[in-house]
PLY file of the C-alpha trace (Angstrom):
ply
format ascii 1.0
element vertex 525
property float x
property float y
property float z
element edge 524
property int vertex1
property int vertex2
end_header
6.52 22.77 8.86
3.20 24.24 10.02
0.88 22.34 8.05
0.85 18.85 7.22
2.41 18.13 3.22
-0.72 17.37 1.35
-0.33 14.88 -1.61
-3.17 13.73 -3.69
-2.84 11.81 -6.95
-5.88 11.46 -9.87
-8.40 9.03 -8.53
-8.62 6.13 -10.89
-11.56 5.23 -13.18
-13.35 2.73 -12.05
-14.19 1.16 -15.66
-10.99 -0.72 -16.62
-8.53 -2.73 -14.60
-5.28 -1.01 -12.91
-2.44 -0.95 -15.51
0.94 0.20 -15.48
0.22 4.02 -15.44
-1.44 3.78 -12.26
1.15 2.15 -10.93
3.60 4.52 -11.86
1.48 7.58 -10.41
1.03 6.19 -7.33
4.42 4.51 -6.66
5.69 8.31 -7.46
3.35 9.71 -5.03
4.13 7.27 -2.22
7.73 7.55 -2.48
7.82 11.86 -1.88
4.72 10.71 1.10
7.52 8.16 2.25
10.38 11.17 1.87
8.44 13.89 3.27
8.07 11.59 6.56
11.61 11.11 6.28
12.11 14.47 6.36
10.39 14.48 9.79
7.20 16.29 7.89
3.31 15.41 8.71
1.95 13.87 5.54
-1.37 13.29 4.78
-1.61 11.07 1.16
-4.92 10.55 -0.26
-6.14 8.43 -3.31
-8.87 6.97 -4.56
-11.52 5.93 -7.21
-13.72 8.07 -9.48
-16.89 5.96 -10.20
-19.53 7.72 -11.76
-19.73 8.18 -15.10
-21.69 6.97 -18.76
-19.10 4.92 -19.99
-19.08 3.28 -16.25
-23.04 2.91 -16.78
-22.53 1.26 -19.87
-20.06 -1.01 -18.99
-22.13 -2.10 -16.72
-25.15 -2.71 -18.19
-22.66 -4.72 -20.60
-22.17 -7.15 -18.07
-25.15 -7.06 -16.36
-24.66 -5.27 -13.09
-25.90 -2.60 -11.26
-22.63 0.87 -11.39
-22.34 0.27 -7.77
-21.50 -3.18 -8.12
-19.79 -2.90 -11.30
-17.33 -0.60 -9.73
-17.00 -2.27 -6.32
-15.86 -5.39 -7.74
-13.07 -2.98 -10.42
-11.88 -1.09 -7.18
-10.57 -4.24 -5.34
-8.21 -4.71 -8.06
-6.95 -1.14 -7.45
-6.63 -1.41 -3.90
-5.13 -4.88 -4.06
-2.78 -3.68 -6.36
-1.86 -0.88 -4.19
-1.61 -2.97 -1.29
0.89 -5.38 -3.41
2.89 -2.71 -4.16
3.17 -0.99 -0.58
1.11 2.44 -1.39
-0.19 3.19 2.09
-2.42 6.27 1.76
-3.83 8.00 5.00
-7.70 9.02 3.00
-9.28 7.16 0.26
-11.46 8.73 -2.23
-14.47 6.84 -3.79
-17.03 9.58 -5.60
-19.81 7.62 -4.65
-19.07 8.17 -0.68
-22.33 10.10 0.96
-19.33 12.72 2.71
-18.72 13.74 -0.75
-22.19 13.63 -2.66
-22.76 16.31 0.02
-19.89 18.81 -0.03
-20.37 18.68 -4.55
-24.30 19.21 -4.34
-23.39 22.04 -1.56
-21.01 23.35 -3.92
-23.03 23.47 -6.89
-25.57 25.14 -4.64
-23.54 27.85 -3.79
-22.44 28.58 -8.00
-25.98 28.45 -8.84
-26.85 31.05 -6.18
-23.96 32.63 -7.20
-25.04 33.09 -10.82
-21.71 30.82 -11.93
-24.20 27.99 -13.78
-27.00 28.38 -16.25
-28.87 26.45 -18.36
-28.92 25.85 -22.19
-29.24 24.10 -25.36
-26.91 23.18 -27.88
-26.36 21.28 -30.69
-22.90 19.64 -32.14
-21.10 16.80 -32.20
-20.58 14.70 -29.48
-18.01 12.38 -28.25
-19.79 9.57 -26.79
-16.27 7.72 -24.86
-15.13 11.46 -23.85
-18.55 12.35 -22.83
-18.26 15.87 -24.44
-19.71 17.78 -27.03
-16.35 18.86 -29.77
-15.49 21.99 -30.85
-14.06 22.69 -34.52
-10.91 22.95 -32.90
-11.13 19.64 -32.43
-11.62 18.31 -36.25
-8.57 17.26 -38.93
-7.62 18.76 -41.31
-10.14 16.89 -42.86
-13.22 17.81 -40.96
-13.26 14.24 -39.67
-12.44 13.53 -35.94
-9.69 12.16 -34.94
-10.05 8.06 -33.41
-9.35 9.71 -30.10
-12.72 10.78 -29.62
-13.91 7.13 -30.13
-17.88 7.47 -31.67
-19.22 10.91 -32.56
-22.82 11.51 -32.50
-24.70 14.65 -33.19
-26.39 15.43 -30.43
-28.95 18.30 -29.17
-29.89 18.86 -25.54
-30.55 21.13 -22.33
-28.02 20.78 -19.77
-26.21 22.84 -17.02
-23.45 25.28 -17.69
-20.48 26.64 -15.68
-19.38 30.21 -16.58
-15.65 29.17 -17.06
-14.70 31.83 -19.59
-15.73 34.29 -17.34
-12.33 33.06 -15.37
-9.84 32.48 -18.66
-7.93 35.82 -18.30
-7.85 35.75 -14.48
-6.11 32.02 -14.93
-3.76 32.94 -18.16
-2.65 35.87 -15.85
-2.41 33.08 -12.71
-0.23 31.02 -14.25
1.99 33.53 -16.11
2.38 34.83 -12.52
2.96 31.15 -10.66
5.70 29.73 -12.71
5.42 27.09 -9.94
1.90 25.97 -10.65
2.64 23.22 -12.89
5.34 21.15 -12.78
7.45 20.51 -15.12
6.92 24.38 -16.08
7.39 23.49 -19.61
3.62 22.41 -19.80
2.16 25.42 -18.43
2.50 26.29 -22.43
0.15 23.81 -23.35
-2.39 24.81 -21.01
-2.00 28.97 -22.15
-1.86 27.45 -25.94
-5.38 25.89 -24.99
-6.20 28.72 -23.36
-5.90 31.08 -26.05
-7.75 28.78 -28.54
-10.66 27.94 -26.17
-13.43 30.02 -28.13
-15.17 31.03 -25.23
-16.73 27.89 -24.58
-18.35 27.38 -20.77
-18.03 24.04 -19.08
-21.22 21.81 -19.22
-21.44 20.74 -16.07
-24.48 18.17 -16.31
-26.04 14.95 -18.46
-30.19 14.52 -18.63
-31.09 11.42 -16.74
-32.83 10.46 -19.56
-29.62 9.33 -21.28
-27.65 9.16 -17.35
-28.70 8.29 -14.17
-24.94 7.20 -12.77
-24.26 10.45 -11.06
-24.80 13.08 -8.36
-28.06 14.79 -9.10
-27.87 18.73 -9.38
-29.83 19.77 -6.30
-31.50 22.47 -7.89
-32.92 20.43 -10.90
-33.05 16.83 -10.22
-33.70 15.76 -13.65
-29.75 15.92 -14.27
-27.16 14.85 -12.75
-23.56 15.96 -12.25
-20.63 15.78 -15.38
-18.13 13.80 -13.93
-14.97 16.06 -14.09
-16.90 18.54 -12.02
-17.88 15.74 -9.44
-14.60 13.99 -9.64
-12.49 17.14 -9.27
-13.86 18.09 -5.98
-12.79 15.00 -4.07
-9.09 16.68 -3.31
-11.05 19.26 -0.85
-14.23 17.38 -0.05
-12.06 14.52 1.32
-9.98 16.86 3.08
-12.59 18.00 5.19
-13.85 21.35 3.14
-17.41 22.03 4.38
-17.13 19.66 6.30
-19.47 21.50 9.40
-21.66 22.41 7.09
-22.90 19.77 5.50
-22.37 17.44 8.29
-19.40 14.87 7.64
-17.68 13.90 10.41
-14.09 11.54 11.03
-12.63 13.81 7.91
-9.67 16.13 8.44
-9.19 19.71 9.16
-9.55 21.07 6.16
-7.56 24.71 6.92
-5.22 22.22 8.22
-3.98 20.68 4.96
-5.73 23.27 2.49
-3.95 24.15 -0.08
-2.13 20.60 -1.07
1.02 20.14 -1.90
1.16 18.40 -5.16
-1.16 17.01 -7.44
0.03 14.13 -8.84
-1.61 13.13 -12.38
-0.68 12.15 -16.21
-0.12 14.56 -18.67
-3.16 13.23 -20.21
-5.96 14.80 -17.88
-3.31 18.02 -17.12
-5.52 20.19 -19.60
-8.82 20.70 -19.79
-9.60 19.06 -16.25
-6.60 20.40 -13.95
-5.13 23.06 -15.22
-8.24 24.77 -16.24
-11.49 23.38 -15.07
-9.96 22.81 -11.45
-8.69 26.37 -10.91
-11.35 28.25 -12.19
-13.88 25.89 -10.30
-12.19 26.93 -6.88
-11.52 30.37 -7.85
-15.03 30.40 -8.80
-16.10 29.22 -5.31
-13.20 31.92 -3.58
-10.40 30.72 -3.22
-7.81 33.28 -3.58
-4.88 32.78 -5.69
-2.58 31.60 -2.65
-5.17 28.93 -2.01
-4.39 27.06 -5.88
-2.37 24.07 -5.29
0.60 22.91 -7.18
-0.10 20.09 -10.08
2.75 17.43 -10.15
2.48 16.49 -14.23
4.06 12.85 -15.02
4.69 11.46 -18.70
3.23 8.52 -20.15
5.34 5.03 -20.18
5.57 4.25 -24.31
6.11 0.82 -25.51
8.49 0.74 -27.88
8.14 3.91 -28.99
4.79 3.97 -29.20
1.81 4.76 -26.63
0.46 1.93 -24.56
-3.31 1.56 -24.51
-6.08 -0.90 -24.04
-7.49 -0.82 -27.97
-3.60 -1.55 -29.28
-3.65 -4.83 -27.00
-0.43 -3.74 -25.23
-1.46 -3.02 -21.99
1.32 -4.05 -19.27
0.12 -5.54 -16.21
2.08 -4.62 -13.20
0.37 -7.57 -11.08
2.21 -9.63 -12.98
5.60 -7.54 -12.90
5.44 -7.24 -9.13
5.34 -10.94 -9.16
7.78 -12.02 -11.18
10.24 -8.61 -9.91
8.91 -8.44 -5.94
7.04 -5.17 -5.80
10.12 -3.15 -4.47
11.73 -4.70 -7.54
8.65 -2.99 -9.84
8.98 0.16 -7.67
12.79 0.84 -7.87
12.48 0.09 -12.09
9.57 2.93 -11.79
11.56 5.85 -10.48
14.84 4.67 -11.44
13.74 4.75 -14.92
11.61 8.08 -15.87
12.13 11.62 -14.66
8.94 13.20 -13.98
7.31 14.78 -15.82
8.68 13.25 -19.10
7.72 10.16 -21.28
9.96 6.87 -20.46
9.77 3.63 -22.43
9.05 0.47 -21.34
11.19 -2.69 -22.40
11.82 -5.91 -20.48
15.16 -5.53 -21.05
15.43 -2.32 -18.59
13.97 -3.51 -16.01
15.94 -6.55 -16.13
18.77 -4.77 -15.94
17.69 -2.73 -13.07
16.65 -5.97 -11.45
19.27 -7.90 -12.10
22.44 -5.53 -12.18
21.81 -2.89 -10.02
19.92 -4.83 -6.89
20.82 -8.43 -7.62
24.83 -7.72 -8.41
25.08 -4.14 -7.02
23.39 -3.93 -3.81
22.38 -7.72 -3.22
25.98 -8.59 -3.67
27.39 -5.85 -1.80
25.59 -7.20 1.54
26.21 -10.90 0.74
29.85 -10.47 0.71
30.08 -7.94 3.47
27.74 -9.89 5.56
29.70 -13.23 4.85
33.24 -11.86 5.23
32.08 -9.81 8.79
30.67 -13.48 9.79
33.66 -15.66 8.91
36.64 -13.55 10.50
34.57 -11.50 13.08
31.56 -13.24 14.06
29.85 -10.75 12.92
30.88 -8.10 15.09
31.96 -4.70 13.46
34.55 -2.93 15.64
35.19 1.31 14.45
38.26 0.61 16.19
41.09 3.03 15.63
42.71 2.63 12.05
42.16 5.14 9.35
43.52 5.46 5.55
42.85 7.85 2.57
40.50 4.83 1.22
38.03 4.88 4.13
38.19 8.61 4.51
37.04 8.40 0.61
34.16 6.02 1.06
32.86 8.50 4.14
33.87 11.22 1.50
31.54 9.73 -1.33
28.68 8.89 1.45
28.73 12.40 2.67
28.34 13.95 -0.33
25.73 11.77 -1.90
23.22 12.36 1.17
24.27 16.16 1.27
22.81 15.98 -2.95
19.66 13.48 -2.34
17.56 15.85 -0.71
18.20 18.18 -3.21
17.02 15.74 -6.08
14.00 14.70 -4.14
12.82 18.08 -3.57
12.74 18.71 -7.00
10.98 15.78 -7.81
14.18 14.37 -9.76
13.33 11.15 -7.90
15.70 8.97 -10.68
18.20 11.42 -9.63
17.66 10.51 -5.90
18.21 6.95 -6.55
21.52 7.85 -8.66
22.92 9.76 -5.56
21.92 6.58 -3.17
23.59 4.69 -5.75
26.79 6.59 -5.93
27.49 4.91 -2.10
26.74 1.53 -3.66
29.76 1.81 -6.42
31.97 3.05 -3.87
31.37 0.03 -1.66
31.87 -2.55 -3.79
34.71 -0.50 -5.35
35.98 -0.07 -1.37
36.22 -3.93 -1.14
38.66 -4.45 -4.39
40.38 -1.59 -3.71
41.33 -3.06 0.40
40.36 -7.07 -0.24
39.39 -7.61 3.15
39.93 -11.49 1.88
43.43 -10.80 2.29
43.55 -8.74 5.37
42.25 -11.79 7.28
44.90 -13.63 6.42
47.46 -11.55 8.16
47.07 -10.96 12.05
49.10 -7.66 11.98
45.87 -5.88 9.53
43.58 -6.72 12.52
42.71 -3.32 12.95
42.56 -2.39 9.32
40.27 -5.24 8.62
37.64 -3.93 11.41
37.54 -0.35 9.70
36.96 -2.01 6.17
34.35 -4.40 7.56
32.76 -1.64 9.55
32.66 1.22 6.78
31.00 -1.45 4.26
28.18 -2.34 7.18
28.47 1.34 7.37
27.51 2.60 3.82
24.91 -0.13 3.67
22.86 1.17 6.21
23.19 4.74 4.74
21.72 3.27 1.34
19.27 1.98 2.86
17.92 4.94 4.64
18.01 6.62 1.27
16.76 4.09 -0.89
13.55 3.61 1.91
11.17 5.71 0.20
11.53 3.69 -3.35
12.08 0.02 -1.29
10.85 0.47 2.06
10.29 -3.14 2.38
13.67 -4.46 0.83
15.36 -1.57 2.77
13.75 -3.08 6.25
14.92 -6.64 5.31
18.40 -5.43 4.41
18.65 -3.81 8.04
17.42 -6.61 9.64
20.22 -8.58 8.14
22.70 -5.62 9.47
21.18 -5.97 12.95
19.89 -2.27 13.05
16.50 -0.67 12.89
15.68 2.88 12.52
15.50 4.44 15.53
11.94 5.70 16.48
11.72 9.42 14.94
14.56 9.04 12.49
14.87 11.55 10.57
17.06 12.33 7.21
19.22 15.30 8.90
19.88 12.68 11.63
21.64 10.14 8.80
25.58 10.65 9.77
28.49 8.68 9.91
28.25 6.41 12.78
24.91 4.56 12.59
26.64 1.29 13.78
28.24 1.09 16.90
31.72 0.05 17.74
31.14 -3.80 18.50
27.91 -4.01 16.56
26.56 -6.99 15.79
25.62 -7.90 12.49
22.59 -10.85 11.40
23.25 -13.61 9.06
22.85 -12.94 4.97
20.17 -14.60 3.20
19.88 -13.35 -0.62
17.00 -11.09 -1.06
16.86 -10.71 -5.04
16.18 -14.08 -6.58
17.16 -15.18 -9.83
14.63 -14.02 -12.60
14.32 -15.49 -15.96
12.12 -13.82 -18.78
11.22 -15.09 -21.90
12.81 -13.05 -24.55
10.95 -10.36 -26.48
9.22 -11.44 -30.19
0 1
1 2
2 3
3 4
4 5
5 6
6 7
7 8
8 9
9 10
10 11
11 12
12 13
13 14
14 15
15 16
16 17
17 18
18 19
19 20
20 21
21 22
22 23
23 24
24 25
25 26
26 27
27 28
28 29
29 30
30 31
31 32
32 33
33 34
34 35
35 36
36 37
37 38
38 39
39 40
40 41
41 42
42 43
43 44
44 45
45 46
46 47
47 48
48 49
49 50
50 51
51 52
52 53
53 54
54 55
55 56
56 57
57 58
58 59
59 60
60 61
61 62
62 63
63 64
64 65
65 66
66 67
67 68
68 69
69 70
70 71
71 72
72 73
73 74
74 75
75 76
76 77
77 78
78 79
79 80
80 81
81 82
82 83
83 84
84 85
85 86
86 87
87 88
88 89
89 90
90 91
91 92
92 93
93 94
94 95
95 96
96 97
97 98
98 99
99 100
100 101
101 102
102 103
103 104
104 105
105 106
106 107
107 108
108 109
109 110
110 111
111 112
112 113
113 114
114 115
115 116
116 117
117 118
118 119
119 120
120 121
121 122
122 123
123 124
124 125
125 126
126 127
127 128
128 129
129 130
130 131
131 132
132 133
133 134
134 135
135 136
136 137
137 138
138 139
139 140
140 141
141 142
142 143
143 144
144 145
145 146
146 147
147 148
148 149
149 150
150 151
151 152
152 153
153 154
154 155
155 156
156 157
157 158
158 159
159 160
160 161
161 162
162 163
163 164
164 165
165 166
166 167
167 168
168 169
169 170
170 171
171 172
172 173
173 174
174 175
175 176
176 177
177 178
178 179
179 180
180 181
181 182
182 183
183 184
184 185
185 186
186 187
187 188
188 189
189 190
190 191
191 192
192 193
193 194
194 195
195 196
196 197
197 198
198 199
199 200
200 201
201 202
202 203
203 204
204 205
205 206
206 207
207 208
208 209
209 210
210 211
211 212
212 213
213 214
214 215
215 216
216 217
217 218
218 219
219 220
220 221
221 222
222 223
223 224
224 225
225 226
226 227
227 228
228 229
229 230
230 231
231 232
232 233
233 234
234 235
235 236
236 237
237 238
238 239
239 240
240 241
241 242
242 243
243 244
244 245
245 246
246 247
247 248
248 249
249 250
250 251
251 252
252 253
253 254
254 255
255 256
256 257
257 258
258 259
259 260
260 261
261 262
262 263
263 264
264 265
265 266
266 267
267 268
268 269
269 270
270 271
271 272
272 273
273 274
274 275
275 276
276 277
277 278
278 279
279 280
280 281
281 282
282 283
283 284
284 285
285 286
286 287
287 288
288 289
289 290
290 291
291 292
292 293
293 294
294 295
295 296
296 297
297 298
298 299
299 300
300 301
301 302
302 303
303 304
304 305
305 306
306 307
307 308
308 309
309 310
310 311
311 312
312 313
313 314
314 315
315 316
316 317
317 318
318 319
319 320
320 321
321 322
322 323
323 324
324 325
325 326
326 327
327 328
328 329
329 330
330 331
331 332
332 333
333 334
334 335
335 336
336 337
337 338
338 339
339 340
340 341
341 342
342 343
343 344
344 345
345 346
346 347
347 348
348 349
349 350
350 351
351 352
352 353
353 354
354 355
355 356
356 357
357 358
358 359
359 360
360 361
361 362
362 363
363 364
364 365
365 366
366 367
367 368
368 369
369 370
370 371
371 372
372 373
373 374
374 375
375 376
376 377
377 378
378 379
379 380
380 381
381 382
382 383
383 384
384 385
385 386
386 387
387 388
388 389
389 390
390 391
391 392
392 393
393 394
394 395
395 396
396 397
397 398
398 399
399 400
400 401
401 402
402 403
403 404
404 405
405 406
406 407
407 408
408 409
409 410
410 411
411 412
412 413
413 414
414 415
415 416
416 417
417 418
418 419
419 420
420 421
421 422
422 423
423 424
424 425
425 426
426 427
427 428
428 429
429 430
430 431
431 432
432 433
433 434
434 435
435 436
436 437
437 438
438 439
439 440
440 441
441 442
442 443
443 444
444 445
445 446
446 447
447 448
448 449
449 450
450 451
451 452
452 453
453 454
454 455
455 456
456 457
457 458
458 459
459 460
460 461
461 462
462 463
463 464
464 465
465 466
466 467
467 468
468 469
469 470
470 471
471 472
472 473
473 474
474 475
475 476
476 477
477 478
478 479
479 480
480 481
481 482
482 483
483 484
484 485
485 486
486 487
487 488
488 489
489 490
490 491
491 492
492 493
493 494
494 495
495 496
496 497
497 498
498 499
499 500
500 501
501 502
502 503
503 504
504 505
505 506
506 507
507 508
508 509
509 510
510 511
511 512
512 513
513 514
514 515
515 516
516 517
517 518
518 519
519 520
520 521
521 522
522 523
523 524
């Protein structure tokens, strides 16, 4: 691979605590970082915080802080969070950062002299929580607006414009002719849909101080500052190093280097207006050619119940508390095990229970405990290949062989559930493998020595297989499993180097120590 694989996911808002959507996102976007490396790729991962904003000024004039402080003390929870749950980015983006005040006022420079921005009046109603004046387009059938849009004000005032309908058919024809721009392509209907009932309305790309000061001022009229979508967008290049010479930043990377990402990892939620259309347009606004557009990853929303999960409805699930009651590789497998991206999953204690309890606790925790147990009380420990072969080993190698020659498949695709399904396929075999040859019995008769070694082996076998699999969901239950195997991933592992014969003949395997603790959960009301 020439470049390195760029992943970014949307920076978080710095106005509410983490919840389980941000968890989700960046989990996802961790574990392809994690299997890209696997792969033997360069990955760079970046992440961060978006923290300007009015309803970030308000919220902190609420509670009587200064913004900066105000959203200081709301991104440790992200980053502690993150840290809990083993997301280990390689950039962090914080809108606030001097690096990337520069490269957006050098941008907006460049559109103004450009003749992309303007300035106007206008008049209309105005959504005060999504900081935007509304469109008709936007009313019921009523005329009222709908409790999405939170307060409505009308609202007159001056601000800066971005010529975005100047770039509408260029982008319908774009994405007509990049099927792979948004992923799942199914939404890429949505966005034309919104295209072709946008009205010809430019972006406003400013607020008056007068009414916000939280923000990047325009540097060719200081009495606004910057809209945040138009700030907040542009930390995917300017924390990848994109003007980076020219407006001084230094310790970034090379931007040619990792330009155009990889993936864009966000919520169907902020997929159209802000990525799908103001994003493009912005960048093929400032020249970037059509090869230079990156890829948007799109994920669904986690319901509850059925319904959506939200702050105002008082369901908001705190995956602090999940991580701590499931271990955070407990919280991470129930994450990709249980949506495929890009669509909507529901959340219920029940499910990830039962991928807590049945698939790691009894599946995979069990399958080590008794292989580790029975390789301990009639070898020592010590696996032997040895020379004894059957139709029942050659089908465990069988199943193994073709479940890593799928997984790659699945991940590439994104079908990370699908991933873990394949890994998982090894798991059923295994414990399958152990009724089916009841190694319990083959110790009790001397002349099944050598059959007991191959059964023994192949199960310490087909564990450490999973586990190279399974490392980009659990990377930290995967490490402690092969510590308790007595084998470590050889330095520059990679996944085309994951064949049969990991272990040694005469390997010596650790002691078992259960790594998925009961849980108990009090039932649902």
């Amino acid at each position: 691979m020439s470049k390195p694989y760029y992943i970014t996911t949307a920076i978080d808002y710095t106005n509410a605590a983490p919840h389980i959507g941000h968890a989700y996102e960046k989990v996802l976007a961790d574990v392809m970082a994690r299997y890209q490396r696997l792969k033997g790729n360069e990955v760079y991962f970046l992440t961060g915080v978006d923290q300007h904003g009015q309803k970030v000024q308000k919220k902190a004039a609420e509670v009587g802080q200064e913004p900066q402080a105000f959203v200081d003390d709301i991104t440790k929870h992200f980053t502690a969070l993150w840290t809990k749950l083993g997301v280990h980015y390689d950039g962090w983006a914080a809108t606030t950062a001097e690096p990337h005040k520069k490269v957006v006022q050098a941008i907006l420079t460049k559109l103004h002299d450009k003749g992309q921005l303007y300035k106007a009046s206008r008049h209309g109603h105005y959504s005060v929580r999504q900081e935007q004046f509304l469109t008709d387009k936007e009313r019921r059938e009523d005329g009222t607006f709908g409790e999405e849009w939170g307060e409505v004000i009308e609202l007159e005032e001056a601000n800066w414009y971005f010529k975005l309908n100047e770039h509408v058919e260029w982008l319908k024809a774009f994405i007509r002719s990049h099927p792979d721009f948004i992923f799942p392509a199914f939404r890429a209907n949505d966005v034309i849909n919104a295209l072709e009932g946008s009205g010809g309305i430019d972006l406003c790309i400013s607020r008056p101080k007068e009414r916000l000061t939280w923000g990047i001022p325009l540097p060719f009229d200081p009495d606004f500052v910057n809209y945040v979508w138009f700030d907040a967008l542009v930390n995917y290049i300017s924390f990848a190093g994109y003007l980076a010479d020219e407006v001084g930043n230094t310790g970034l990377p090379e931007f040619k280097k990792l330009w155009p990402a990889n993936a864009h990892v966000i919520g169907k939620d902020i997929l159209s207006p802000p990525h799908a259309i103001y994003w493009p347009t912005m960048l093929h606004a400032m020249g970037f050619s059509d090869d230079e557009i990156p890829q948007l990853i799109v994920h669904g929303w986690w319901n509850l119940r059925g319904g959506k999960i939200s702050k105002s409805l008082g369901n908001v699930i705190d995956p602090n508390v999940l991580a701590d009651t499931f271990m955070p590789d407990g919280l991470r497998f129930y994450l990709m095990k249980d949506i495929a991206t890009g669509y909507d999953a529901d959340f219920s204690d029940e499910r990830i229970m039962i991928a807590y309890d049945k698939d790691l606790a009894k599946g995979l925790g069990n399958l080590l405990n008794r292989t580790l147990k029975m390789a301990n009380n009639y070898r020592s420990g010590v696996v032997k290949i040895g020379g004894y072969d059957d139709e029942v080993c050659a089908s465990l190698r069988t199943v193994t062989a073709e479940a890593e020659a799928a997984y790659p498949t699945k991940m590439d695709s994104w079908a990370i559930h699908q991933g873990i399904e394949e890994a998982w396929k090894i798991v059923t075999a295994a414990n399958g493998f152990i009724e089916q040859t009841q190694p319990f019995k083959l110790a009790k008769d001397e002349t099944q020595a050598a059959r007991l070694d191959a059964v023994l082996h192949h199960l310490a076998e087909a564990i450490a297989h999973v586990t190279v699999l399974l490392n980009p969901i659990m990377p930290t239950m995967c490490a402690k499993i092969r510590e308790q195997l007595g084998w470590t991933l050889p330095e520059g592992f990679k996944l085309s180097d994951l064949k049969w014969g990991l272990l040694p003949d005469g390997h010596q395997l650790g002691q078992g120590t259960p790594l998925f603790p009961r849980v108990e959960i009090a039932a649902e009301a």
